[in-house]
C-alpha positions as CSV (number, residue, x, y, z in Angstrom):
1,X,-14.9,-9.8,-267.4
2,X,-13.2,-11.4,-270.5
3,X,-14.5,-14.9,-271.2
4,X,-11.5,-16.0,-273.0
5,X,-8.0,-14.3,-273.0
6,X,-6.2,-15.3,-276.3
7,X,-1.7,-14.8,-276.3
8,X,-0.9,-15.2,-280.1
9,X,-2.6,-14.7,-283.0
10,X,-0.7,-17.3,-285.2
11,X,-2.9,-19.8,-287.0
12,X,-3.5,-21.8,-283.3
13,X,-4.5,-18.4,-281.7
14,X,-6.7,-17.0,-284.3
15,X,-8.5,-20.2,-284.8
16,X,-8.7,-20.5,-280.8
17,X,-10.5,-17.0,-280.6
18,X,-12.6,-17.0,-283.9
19,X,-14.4,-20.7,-282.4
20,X,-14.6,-19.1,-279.3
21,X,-16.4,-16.2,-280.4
22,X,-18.6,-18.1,-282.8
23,X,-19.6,-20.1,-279.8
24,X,-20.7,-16.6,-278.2
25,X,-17.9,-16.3,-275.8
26,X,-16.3,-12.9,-275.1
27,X,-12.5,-13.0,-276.6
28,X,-9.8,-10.5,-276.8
29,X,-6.3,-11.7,-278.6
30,X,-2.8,-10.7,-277.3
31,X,-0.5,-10.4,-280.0
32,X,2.8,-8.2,-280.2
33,X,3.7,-9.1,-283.4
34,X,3.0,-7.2,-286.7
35,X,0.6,-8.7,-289.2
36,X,1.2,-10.6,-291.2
37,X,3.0,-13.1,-289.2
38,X,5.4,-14.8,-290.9
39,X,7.0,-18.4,-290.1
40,X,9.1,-21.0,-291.6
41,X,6.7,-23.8,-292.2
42,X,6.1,-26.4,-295.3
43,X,2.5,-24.4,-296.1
44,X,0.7,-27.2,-297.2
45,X,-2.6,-27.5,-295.2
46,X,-4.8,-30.8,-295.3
47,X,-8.3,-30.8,-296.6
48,X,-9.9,-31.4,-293.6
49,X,-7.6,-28.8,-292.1
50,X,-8.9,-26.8,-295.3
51,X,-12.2,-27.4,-294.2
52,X,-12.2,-26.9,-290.7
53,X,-11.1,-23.4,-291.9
54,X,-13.9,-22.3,-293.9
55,X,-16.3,-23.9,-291.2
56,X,-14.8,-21.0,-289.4
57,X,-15.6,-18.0,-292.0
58,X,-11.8,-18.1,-293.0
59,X,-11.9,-18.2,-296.8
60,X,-8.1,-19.1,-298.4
61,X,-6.4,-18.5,-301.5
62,X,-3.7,-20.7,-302.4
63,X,-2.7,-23.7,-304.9
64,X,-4.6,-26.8,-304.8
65,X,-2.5,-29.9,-304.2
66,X,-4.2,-33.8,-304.3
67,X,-1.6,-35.9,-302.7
68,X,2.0,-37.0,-301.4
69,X,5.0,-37.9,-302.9
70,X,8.1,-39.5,-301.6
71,X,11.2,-39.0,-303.6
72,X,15.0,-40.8,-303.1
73,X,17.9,-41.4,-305.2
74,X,15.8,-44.4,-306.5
75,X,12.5,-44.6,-305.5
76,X,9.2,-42.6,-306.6
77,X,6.0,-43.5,-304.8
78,X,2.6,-41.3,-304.9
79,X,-0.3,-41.0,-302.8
80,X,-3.1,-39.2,-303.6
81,X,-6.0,-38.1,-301.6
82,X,-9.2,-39.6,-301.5
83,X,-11.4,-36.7,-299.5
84,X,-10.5,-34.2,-301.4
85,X,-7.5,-31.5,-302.4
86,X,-5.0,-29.8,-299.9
87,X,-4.3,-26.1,-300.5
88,X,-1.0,-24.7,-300.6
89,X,-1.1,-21.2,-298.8
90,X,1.9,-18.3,-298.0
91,X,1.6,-18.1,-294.4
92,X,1.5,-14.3,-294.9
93,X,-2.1,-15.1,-296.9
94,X,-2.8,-17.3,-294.0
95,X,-2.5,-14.9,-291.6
96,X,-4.1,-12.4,-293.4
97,X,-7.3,-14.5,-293.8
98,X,-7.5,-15.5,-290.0
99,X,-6.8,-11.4,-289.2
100,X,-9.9,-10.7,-291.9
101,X,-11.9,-12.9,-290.0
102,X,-11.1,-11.5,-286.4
103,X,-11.7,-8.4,-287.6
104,X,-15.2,-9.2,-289.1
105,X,-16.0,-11.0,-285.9
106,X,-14.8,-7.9,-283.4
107,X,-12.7,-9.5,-281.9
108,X,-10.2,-7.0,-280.7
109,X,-6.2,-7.5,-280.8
110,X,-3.9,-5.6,-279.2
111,X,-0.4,-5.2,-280.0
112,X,1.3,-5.9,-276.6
113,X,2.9,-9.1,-275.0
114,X,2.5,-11.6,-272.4
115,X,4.2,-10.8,-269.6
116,X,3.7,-12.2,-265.8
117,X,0.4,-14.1,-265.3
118,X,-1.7,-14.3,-262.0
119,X,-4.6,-16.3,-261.0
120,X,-6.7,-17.3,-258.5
121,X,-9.9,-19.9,-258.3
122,X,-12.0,-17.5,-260.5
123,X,-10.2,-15.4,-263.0
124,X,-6.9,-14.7,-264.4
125,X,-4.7,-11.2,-265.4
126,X,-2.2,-11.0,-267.9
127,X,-0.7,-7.8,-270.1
128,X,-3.4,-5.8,-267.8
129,X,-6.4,-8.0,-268.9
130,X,-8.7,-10.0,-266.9
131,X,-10.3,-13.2,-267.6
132,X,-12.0,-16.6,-266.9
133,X,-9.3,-18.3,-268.7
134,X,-5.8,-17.6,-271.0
135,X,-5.3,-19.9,-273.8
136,X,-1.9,-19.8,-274.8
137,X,-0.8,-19.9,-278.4
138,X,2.6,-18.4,-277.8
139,X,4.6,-20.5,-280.3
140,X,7.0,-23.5,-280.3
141,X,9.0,-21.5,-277.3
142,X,6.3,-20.3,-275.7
143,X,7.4,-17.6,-273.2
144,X,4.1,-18.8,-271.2
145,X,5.3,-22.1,-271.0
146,X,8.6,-21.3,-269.8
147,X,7.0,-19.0,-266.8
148,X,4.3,-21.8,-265.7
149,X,7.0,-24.4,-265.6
150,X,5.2,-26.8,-267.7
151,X,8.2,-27.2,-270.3
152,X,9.6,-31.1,-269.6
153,X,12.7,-31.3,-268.4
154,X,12.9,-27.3,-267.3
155,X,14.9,-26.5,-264.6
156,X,12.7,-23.8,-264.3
157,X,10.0,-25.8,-261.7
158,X,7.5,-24.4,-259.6
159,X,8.0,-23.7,-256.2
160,X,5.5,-25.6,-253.2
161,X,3.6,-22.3,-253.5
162,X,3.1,-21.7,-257.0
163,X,2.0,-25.5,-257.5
164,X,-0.9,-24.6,-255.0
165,X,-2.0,-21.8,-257.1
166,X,-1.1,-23.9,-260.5
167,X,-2.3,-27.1,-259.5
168,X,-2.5,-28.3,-262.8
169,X,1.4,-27.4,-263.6
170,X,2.8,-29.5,-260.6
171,X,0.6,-32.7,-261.1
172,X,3.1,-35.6,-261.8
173,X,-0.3,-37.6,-263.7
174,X,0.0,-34.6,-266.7
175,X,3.8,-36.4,-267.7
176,X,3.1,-36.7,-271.1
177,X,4.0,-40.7,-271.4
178,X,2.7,-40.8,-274.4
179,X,4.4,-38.0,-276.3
180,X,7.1,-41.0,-277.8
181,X,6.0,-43.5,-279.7
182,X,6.7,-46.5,-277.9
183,X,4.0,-45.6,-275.0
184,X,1.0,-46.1,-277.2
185,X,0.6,-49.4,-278.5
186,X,-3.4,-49.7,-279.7
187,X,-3.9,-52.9,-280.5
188,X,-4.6,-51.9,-284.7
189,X,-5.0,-48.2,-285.9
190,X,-8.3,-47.6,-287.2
191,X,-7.1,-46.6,-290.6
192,X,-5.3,-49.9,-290.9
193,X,-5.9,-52.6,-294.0
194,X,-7.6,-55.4,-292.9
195,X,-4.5,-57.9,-293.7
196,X,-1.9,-55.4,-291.9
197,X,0.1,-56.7,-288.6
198,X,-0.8,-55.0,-285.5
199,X,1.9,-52.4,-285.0
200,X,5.0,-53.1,-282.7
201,X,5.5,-51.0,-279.5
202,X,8.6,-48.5,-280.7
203,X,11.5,-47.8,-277.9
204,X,11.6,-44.7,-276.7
205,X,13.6,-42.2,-278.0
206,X,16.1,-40.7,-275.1
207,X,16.4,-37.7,-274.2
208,X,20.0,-37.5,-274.8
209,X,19.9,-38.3,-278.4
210,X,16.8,-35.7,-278.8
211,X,19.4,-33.3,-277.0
212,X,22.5,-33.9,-279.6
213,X,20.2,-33.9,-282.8
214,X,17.7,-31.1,-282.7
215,X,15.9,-30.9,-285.6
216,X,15.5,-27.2,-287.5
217,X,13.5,-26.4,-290.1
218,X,14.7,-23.5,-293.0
219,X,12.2,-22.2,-296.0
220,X,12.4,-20.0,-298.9
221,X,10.2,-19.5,-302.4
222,X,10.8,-19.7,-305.7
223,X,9.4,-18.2,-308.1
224,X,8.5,-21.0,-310.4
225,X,5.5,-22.9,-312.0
226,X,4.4,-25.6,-309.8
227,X,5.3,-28.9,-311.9
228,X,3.4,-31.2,-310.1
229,X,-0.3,-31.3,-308.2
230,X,1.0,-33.4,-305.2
231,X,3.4,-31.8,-302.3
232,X,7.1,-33.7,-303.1
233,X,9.1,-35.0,-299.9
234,X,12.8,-35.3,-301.4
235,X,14.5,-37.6,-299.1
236,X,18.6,-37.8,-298.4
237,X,21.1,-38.2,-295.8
238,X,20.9,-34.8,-294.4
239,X,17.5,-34.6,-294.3
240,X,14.1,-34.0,-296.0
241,X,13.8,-31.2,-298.6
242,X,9.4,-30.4,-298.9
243,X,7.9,-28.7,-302.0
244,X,4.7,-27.1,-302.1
245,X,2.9,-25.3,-304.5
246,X,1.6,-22.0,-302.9
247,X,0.3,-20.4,-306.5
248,X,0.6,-20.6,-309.8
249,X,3.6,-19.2,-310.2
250,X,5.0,-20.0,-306.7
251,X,6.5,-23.0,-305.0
252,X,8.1,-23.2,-301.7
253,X,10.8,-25.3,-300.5
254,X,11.4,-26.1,-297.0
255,X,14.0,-28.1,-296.0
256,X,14.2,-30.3,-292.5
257,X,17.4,-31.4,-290.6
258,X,19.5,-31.8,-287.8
259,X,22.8,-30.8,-289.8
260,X,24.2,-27.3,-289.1
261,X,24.4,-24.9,-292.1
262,X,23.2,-22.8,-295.2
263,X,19.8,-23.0,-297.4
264,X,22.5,-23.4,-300.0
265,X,24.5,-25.8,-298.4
266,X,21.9,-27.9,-297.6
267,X,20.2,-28.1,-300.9
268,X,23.4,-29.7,-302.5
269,X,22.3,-33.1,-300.9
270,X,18.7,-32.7,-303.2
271,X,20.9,-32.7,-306.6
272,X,17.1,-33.6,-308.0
273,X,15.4,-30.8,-306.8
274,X,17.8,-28.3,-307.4
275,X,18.1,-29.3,-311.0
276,X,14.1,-28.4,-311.2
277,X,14.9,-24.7,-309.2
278,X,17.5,-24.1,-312.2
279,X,16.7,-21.0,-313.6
280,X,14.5,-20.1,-311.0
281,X,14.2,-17.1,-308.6
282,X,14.3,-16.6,-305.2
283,X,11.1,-14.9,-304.2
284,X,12.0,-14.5,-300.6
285,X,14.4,-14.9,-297.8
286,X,15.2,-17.8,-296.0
287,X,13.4,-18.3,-292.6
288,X,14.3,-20.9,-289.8
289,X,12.1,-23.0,-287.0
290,X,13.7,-25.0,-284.4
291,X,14.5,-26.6,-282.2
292,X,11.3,-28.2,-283.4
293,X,10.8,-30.7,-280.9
294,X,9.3,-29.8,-277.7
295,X,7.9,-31.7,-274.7
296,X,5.6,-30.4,-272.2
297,X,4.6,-31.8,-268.4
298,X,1.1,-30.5,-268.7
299,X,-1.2,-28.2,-270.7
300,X,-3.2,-27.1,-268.4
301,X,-2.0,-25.0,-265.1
302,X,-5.0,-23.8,-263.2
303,X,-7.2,-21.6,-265.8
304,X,-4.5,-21.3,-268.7
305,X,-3.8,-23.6,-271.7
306,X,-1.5,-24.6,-274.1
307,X,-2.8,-24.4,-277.7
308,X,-0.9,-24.9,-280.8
309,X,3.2,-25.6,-281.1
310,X,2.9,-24.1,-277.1
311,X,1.3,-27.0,-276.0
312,X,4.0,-29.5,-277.5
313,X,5.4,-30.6,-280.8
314,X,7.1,-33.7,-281.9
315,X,8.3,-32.7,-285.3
316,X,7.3,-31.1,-289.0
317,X,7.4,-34.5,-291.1
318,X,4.0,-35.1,-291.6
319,X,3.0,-31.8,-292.0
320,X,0.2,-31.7,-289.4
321,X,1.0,-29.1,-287.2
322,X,-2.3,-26.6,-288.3
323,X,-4.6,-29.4,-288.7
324,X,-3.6,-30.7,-284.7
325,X,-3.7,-27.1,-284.0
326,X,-7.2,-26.7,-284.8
327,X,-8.5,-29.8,-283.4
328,X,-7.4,-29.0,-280.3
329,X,-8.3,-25.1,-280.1
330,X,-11.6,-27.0,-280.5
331,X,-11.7,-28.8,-277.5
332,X,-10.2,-25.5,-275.8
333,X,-13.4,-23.6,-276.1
334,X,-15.1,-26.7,-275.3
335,X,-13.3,-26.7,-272.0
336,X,-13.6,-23.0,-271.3
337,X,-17.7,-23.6,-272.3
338,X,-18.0,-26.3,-269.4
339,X,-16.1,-24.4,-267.2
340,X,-13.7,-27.5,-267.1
341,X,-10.1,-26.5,-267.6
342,X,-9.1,-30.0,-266.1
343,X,-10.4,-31.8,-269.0
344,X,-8.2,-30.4,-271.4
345,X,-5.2,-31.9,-271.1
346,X,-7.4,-35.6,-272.0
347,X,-8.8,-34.0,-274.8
348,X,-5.9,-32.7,-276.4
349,X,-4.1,-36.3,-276.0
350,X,-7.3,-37.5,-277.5
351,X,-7.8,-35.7,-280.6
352,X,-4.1,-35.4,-281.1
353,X,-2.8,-39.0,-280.6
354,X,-2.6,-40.6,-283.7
355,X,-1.2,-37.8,-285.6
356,X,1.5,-37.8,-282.8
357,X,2.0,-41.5,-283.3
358,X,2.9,-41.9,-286.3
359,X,5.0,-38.5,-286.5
360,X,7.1,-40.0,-283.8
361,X,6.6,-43.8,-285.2
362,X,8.8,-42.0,-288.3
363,X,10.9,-39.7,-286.8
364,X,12.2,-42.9,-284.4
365,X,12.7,-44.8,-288.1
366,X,14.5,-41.4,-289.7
367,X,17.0,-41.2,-286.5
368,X,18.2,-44.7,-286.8
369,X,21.0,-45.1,-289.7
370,X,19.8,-48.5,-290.8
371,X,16.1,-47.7,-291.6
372,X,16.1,-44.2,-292.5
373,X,17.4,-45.5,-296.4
374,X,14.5,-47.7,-296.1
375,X,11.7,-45.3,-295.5
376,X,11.0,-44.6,-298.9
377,X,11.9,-48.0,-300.4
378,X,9.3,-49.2,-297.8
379,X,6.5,-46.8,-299.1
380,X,7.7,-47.8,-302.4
381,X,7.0,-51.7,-302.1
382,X,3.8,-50.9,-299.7
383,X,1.7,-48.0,-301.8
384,X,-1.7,-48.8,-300.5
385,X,-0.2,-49.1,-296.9
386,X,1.7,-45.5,-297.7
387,X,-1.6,-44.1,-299.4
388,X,-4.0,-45.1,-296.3
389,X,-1.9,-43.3,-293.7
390,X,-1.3,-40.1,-296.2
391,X,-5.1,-40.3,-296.3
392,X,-5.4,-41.4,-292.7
393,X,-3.7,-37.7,-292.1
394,X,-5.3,-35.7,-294.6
């Protein structure tokens, strides 16, 4: 029997099955898509990220990039790393490095989906595979997900009967309180300056305004030299416009909002950035994510877990989706080499926390019309507070 069923083979999955079989655990990956996968993301991954990666045997080629800027009408503030570069990588090259590295590992994939999942107290089946456990790394609208009722706020709940064989799925202790900022209130962040202020508890952002302002995200390259060594967050109105430097002749722009409309249309309101794509080429097509924000109940239902954007996302502001990703495909194996699926869900909220704090901690500030002109001013007037929890995240 399969030690470790794998659905996806996006950067969550791939990293999920390589660990796994590093560890010496049997793996096959599930993954109907062609390869490359492509995906509209900012494509800037953080040196420890970067790391984490060639710990695995995945060796990237990209642009290096040392920092952070923030960017308004006004207001230029930098912050540059201290542990070392990022690296600005297509998520075509991406994928193509993870597939190298399953391939060099044996790890098979087959080109089929996910379709209904059974289990019972010893193994589970899915797309005509057996195994002790099924991490899912379906994606930000993971079809898996969906079927185990573990989506928040699905009408799509779990009978008496399928709780008893998904216990994990219908236990009211896995609500994830603390996916909103203003349920985690640490008495001082471990990153923080000794003279800072312990940080407020944040109110809760409702549901209902989560539901009237989903947040998409839409990317396209340009063929153009990089002109800077950071990754450049141009901030307006509509939303927040991300440059990265992929190669040397490469950049690409990725812009986030809750406003309906074109790549075009939505560039108008980042007249500074579009004055430095003059003259430049489009070097691909636009893509688009979203809704990106995504709440879950649980993680774990009996011997399947959520991994990656499957397992929950709050939004792509700071950047840290891969990075969380890979922390917590860690503690996935970990789980599956205990033979503790239970723990999971803990470890995932552990390892993930702070990243999801202070994603939400700004995305709360960016939704409310008074302080989202003050975001950048703020970072502006506070550069060693902005530069610690840049470098807090790297």
């Amino acid at each position: 029997m399969i030690d470790l069923l794998v659905a996806g083979a996006g950067p969550a999955g791939a990293a999920t099955a390589i660990r796994a079989a590093l560890a010496g655990l049997s793996v096959v990956v599930v993954e109907p898509r062609s390869m490359p996968i492509d995906k509209a993301c900012g494509e800037g991954i953080s040196s420890s990220a970067v790391g984490y990666l060639r710990r695995l045997g995945v060796e990237l080629d990209g642009r290096p990039f040392h920092g952070i800027r923030y960017l308004d009408s006004s207001h230029v503030v930098d912050a540059r790393f201290r542990q070392g570069p990022g690296l600005g990588v297509r998520r075509t090259t991406l994928q193509r490095a993870l597939a190298t590295r399953l391939a060099d590992l044996n790890i098979p994939v087959i080109p089929t989906r996910i379709s209904t999942i059974t289990q019972n107290q010893h193994s589970v089946t899915a797309a005509g595979l057996t195994a002790h456990y099924l991490a899912a790394a379906d994606g930000l609208h993971s079809p898996t997900r969906r079927q185990l009722g573990l989506g928040a706020g699905s009408s799509q709940r779990l009978s008496p009967a399928e709780q008893a064989r998904f216990p994990a799925a219908g236990d009211a202790r896995l609500q994830d309180a603390d996916s909103e900022p203003g349920s985690i209130a640490p008495p001082r962040l471990p990153w923080a300056l000794p003279h800072l202020p312990r940080l407020p508890t944040l109110p809760r952002l409702s549901a209902a305004r989560d539901a009237a302002q989903p947040r998409r995200g839409l990317r396209r390259h340009y063929s153009v030299r990089p002109w800077c060594d950071l990754v450049e967050v141009y901030w307006s109105r509509l939303g927040e416009a991300y440059v990265t430097p992929v190669a040397d002749d490469l950049v690409g722009v990725a812009i986030l909002t809750s406003e309906r409309g074109s790549f075009d249309s939505h560039l108008e309101a980042f007249p500074a950035l579009k004055r430095r794509l003059v003259g430049a080429s489009e070097a691909s097509s636009v893509m688009g994510a979203g809704p990106l924000r995504q709440r879950v109940r649980g993680r774990v239902a009996g011997r399947v877990m959520l991994v990656g954007d499957a397992a929950g996302y709050v939004d792509a502001l700071t950047g840290e989706g891969i990075a969380v990703a890979l922390r917590t495909s860690a503690e996935l194996v970990r789980c599956v080499e205990r033979n503790d699926p239970a723990a999971y869900d803990a470890a995932w909220r552990r390892v993930s926390w702070e990243c999801r704090f202070l994603t939400g901690s700004l995305l709360w500030a960016r939704n409310r019309s008074l302080l989202a002109p003050r975001i950048v001013p703020a970072a502006a007037r506070l550069p060693k507070v902005f530069g610690a929890i840049v470098n807090q995240l790297a």
